[in-house]
BATI-989478 format. One record per residue: residue number from 1; residue in one letter; x negated, y, z negated of N, C-alpha, C in turn. Coordinates in nm, 4 decimals, always signed. Each point is the difference from the previous one (the first is absolute). Example, Ala and Ser with C-alpha at 12.3 -4.5 7.8 and 13.67 -1.06 7.14 Angstrom:
2
<1; "A"; <-1.3190; -0.5690; -0.7800>; <+0.0890; +0.1190; +0.0000>; <-0.0900; +0.1200; +0.0000>>
<2; "S"; <+0.0350; +0.1050; +0.0720>; <-0.0820; +0.1190; -0.0060>; <+0.0770; +0.1090; -0.0730>>
// end
This chain:
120
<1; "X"; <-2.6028; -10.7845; +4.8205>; <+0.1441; +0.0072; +0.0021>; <+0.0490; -0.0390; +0.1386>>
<2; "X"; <+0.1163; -0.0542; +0.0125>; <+0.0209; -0.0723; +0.1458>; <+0.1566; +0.0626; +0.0335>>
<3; "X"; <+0.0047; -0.0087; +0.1077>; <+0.1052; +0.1047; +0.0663>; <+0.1056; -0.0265; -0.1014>>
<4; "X"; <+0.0375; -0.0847; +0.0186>; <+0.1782; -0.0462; -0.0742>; <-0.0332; +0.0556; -0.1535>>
<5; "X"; <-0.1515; +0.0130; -0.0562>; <+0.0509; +0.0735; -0.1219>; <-0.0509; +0.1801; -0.0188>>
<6; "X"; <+0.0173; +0.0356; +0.0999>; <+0.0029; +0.1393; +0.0555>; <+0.1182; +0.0266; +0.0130>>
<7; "X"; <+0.1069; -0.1141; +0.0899>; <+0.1179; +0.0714; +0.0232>; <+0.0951; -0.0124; -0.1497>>
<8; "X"; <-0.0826; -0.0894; -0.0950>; <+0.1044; -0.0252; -0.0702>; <-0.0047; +0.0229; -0.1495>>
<9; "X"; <+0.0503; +0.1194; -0.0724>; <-0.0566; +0.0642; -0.1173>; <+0.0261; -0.1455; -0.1041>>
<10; "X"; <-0.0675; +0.0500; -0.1026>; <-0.0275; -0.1315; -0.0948>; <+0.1023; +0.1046; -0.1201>>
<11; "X"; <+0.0238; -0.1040; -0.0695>; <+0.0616; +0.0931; -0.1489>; <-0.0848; +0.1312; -0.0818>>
<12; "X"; <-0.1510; -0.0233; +0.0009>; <-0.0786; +0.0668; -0.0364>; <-0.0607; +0.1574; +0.1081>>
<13; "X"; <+0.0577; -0.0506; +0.1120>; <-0.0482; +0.0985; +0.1186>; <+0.0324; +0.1636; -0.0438>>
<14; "X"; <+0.0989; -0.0172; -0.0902>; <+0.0369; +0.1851; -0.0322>; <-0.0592; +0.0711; -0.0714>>
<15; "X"; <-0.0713; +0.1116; +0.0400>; <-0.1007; +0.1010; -0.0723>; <+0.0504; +0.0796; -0.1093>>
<16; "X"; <+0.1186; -0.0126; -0.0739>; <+0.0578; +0.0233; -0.0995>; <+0.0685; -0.1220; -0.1068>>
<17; "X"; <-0.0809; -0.1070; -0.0710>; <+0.0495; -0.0348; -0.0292>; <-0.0197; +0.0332; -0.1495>>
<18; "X"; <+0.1336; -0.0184; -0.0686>; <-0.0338; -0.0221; -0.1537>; <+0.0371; -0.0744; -0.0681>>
<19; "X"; <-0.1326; -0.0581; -0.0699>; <-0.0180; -0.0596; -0.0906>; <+0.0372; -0.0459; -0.1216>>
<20; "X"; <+0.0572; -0.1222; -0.0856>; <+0.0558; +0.0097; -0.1493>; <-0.1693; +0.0803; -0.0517>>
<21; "X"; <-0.0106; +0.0668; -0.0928>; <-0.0503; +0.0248; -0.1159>; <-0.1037; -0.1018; -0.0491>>
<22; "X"; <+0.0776; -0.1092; -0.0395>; <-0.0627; -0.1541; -0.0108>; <-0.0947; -0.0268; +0.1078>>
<23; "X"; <+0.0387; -0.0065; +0.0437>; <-0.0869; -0.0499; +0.1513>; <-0.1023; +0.0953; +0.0057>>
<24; "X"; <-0.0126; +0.1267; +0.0155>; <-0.1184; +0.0457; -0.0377>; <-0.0828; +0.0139; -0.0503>>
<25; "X"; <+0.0339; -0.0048; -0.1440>; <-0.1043; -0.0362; -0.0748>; <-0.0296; -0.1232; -0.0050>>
<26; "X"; <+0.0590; -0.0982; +0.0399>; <-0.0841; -0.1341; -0.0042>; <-0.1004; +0.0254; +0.1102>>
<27; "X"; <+0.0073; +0.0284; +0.0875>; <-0.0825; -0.0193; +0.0849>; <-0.1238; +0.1080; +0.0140>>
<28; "X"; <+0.0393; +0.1259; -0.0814>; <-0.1392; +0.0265; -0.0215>; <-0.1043; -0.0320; -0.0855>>
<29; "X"; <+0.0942; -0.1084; -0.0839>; <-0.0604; -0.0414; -0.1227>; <-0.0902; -0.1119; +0.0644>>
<30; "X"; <+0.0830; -0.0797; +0.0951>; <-0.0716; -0.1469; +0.1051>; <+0.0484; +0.0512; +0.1159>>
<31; "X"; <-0.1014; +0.0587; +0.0470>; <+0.0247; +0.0538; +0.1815>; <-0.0480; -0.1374; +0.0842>>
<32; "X"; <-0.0629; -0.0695; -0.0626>; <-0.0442; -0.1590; +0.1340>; <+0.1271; -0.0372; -0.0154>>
<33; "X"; <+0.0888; -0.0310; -0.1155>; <+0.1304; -0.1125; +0.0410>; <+0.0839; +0.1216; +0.0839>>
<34; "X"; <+0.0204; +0.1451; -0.0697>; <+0.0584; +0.0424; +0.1445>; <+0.0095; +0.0106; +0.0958>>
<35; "X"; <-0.1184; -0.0044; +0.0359>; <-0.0728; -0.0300; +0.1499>; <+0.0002; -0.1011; +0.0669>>
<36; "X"; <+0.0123; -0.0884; -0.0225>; <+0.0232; -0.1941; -0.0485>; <+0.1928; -0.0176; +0.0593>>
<37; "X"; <+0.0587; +0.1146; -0.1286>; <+0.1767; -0.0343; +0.0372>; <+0.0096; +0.0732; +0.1111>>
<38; "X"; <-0.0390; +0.1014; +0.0427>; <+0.0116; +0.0737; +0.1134>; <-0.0210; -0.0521; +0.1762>>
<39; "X"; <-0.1168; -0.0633; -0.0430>; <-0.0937; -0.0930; +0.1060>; <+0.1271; -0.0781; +0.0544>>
<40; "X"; <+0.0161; -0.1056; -0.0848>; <+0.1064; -0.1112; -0.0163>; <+0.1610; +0.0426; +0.0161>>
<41; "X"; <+0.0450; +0.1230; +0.0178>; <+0.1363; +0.0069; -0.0012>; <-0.0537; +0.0987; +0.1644>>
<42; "X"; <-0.0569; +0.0317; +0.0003>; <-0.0296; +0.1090; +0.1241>; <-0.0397; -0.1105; +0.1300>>
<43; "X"; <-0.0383; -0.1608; -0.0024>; <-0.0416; -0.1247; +0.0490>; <+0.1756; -0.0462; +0.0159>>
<44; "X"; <+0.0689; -0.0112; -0.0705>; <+0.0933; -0.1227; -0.0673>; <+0.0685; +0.0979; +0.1660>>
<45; "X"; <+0.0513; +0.1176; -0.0940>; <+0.0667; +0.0977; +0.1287>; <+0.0015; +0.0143; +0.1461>>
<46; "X"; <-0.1496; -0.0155; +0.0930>; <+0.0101; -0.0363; +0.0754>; <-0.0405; -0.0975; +0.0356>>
<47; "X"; <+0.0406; -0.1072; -0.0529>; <-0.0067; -0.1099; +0.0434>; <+0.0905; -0.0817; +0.0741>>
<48; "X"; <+0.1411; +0.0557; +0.0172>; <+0.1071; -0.0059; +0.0832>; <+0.0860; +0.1134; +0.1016>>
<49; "X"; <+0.1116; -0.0214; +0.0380>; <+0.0157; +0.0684; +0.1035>; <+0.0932; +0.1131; -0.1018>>
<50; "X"; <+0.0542; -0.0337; -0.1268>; <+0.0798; +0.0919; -0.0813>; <-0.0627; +0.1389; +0.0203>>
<51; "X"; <+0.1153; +0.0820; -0.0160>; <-0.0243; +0.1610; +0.0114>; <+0.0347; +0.0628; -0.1741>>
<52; "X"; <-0.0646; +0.0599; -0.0298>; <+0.0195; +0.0714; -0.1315>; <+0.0922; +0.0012; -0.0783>>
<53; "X"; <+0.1262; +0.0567; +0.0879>; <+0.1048; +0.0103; -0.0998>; <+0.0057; -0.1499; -0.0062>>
<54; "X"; <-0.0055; -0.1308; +0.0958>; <+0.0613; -0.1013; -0.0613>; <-0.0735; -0.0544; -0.1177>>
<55; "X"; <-0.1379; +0.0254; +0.0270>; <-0.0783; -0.0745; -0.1206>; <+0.0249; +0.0627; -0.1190>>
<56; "X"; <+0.1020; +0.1233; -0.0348>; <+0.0085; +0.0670; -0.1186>; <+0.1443; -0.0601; -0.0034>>
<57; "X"; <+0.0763; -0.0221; +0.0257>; <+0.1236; -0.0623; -0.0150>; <-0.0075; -0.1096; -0.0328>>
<58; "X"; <-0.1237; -0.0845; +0.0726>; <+0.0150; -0.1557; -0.0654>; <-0.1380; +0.0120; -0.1313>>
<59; "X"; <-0.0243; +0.0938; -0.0151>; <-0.0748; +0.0577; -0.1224>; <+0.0753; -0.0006; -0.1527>>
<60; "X"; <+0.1389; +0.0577; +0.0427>; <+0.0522; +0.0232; -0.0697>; <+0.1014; -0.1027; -0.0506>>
<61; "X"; <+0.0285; -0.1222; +0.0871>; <+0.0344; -0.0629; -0.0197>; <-0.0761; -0.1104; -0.1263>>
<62; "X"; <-0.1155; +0.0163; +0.1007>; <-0.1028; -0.0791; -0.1531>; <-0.0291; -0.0070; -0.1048>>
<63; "X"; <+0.0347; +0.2127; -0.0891>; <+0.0242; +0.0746; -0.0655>; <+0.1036; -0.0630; -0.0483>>
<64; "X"; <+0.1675; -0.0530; +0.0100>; <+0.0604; -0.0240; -0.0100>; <-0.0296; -0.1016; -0.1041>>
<65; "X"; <-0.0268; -0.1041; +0.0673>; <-0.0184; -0.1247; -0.0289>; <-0.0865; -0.0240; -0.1521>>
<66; "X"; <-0.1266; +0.1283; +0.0298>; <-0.0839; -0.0366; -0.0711>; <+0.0131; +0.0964; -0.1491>>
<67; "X"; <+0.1391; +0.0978; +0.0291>; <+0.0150; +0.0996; -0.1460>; <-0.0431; +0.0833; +0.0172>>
<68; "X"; <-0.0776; +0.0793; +0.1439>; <-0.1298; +0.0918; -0.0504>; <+0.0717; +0.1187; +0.0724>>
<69; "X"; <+0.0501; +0.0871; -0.1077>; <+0.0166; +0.1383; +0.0006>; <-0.0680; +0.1067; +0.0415>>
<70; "X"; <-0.0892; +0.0242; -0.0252>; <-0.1149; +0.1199; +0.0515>; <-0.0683; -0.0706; +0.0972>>
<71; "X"; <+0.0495; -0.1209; +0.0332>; <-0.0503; -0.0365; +0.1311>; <+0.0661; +0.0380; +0.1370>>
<72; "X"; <+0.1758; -0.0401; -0.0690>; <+0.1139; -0.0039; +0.1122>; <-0.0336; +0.1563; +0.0061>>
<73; "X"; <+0.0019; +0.0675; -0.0874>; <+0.0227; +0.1355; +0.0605>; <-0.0755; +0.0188; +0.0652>>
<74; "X"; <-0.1453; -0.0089; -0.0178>; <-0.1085; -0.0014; +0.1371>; <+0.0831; -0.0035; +0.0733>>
<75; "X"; <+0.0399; -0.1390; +0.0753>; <+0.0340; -0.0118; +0.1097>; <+0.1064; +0.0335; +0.0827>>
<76; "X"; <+0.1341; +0.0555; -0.1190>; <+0.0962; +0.0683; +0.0744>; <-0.0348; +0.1555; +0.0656>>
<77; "X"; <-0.1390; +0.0668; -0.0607>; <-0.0336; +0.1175; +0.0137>; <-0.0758; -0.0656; +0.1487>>
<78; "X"; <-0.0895; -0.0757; -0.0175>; <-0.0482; -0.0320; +0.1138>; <+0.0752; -0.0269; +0.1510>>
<79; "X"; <+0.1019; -0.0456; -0.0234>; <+0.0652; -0.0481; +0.1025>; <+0.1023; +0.1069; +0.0127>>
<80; "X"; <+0.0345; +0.0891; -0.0536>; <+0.0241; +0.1072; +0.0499>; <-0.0782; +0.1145; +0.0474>>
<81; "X"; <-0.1264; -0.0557; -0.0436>; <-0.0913; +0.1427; +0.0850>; <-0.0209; -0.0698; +0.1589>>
<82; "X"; <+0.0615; -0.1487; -0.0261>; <-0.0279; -0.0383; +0.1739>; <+0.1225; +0.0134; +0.0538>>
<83; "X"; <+0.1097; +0.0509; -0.0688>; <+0.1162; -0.0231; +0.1193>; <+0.1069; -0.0361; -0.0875>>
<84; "X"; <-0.0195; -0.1007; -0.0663>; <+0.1266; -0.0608; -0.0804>; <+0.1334; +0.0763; -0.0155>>
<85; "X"; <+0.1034; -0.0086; +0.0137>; <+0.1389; +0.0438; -0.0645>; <-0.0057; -0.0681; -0.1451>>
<86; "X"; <+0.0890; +0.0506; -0.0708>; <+0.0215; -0.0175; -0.1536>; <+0.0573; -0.0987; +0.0342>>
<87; "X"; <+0.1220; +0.0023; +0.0926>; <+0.0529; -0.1250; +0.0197>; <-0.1069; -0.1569; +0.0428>>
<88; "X"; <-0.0400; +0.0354; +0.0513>; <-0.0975; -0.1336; +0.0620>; <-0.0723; -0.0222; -0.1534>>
<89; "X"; <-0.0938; +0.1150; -0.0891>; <-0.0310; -0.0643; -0.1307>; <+0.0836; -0.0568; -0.0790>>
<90; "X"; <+0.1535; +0.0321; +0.0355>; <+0.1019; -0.0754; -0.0812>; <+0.0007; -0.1134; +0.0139>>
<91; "X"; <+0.0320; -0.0476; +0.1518>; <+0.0299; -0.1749; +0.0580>; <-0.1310; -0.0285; -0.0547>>
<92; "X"; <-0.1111; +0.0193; -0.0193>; <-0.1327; -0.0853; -0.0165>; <+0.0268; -0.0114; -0.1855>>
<93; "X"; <+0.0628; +0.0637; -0.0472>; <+0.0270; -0.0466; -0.1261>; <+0.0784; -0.0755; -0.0324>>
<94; "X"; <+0.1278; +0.0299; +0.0631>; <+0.1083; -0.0919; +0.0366>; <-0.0239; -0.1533; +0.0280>>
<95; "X"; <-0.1154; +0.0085; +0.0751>; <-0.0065; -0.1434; +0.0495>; <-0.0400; -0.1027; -0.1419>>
<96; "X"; <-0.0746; +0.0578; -0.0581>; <-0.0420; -0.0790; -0.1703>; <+0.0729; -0.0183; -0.0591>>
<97; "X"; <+0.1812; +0.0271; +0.0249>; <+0.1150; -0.0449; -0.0826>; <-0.0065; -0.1336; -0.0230>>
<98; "X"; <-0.0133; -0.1148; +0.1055>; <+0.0624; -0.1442; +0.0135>; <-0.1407; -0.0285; -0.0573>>
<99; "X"; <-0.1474; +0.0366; +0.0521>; <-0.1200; -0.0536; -0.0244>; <-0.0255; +0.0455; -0.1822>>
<100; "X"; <-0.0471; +0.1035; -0.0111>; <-0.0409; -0.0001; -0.1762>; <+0.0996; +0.0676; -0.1011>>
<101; "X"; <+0.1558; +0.0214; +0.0920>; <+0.1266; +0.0054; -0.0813>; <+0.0637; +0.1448; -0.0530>>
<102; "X"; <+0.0579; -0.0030; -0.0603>; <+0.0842; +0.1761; -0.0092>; <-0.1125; +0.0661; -0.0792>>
<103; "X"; <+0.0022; -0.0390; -0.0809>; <-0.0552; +0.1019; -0.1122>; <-0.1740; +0.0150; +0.0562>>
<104; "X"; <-0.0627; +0.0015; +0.0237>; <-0.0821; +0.0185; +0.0986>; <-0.0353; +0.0611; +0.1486>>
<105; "X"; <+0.1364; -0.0151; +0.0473>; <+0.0681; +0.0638; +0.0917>; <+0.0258; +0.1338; -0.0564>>
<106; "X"; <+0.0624; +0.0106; -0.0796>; <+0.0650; +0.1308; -0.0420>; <-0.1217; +0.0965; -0.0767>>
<107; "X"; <-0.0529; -0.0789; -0.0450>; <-0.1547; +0.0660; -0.0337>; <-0.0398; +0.1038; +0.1190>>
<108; "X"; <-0.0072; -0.0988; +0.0757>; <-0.1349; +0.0720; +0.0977>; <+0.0881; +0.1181; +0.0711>>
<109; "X"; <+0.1365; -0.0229; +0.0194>; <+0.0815; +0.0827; +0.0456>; <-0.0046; +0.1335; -0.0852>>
<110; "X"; <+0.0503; +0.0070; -0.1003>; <-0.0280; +0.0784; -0.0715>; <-0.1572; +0.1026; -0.0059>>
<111; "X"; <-0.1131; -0.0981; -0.0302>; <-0.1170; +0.0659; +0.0335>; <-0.0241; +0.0657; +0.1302>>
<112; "X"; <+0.0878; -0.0283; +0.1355>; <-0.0532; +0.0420; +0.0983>; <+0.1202; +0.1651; +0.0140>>
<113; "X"; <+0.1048; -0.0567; -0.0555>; <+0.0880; +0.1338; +0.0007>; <-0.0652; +0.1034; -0.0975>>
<114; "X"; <-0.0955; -0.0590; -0.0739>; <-0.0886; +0.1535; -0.0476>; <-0.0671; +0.0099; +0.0400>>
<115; "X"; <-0.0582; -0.0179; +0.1048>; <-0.1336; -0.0404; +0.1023>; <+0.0296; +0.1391; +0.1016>>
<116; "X"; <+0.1731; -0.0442; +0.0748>; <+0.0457; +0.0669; +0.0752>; <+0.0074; +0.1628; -0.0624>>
<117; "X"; <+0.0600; -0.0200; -0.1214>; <-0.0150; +0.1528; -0.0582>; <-0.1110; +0.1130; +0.0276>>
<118; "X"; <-0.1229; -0.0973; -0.0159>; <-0.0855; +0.0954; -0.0190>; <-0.0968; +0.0164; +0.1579>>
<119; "X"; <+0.0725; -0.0576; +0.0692>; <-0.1229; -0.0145; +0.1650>; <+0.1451; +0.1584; +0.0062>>
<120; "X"; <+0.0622; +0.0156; -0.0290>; <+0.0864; +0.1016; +0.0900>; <-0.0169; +0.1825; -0.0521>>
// end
């Protein structure tokens, strides 16, 4: 491990995280590909100078794009266990208005305002 990723927590760095349901049992079912996605997103992470909350914001943006619900919420939970304001998960949803359009937009908005419900 090399200094800059000592000073700099990764999305995965928190000793409480939880898990979809799904995700668990897949992976005890195939623990090498978990080990495999883990490897590879725990690599991807520090591989730049980004700090946590941003890589969960532009996480969620991707979420956006890509439909994935029990994903975005991952990451609005995530990026609020690094810091995030509700507001800042808002603008990062916000921003997918002009790019993958309202109703998609309003999706993820929606999913993250029940997101917010339950972190409180």
């Amino acid at each position: 491990m090399t200094a800059r990723s000592k000073q700099k927590p990764t999305l995965r760095s928190k000793t409480t995280v939880r898990l979809p349901g799904t995700y668990n049992e897949f992976i005890t079912r195939h623990p090498g590909l978990g080990h495999a996605h883990e490897s590879i997103a725990k690599t991807v992470e520090s591989a730049g100078p980004l700090d946590a909350k941003s890589l969960a914001l532009i996480k969620i943006g991707i979420c956006i794009g890509a439909g994935l619900e029990s994903a975005l919420r991952s990451h609005v939970r995530r990026a609020m266990q690094h810091g995030a304001k509700p507001e800042e998960v808002e603008q990062a949803i916000l921003l997918g208005m002009n790019t993958v359009g309202f109703p998609r937009t309003v999706a993820a908005w929606s999913w993250a305002q029940e997101q917010f419900k339950r972190e409180i």
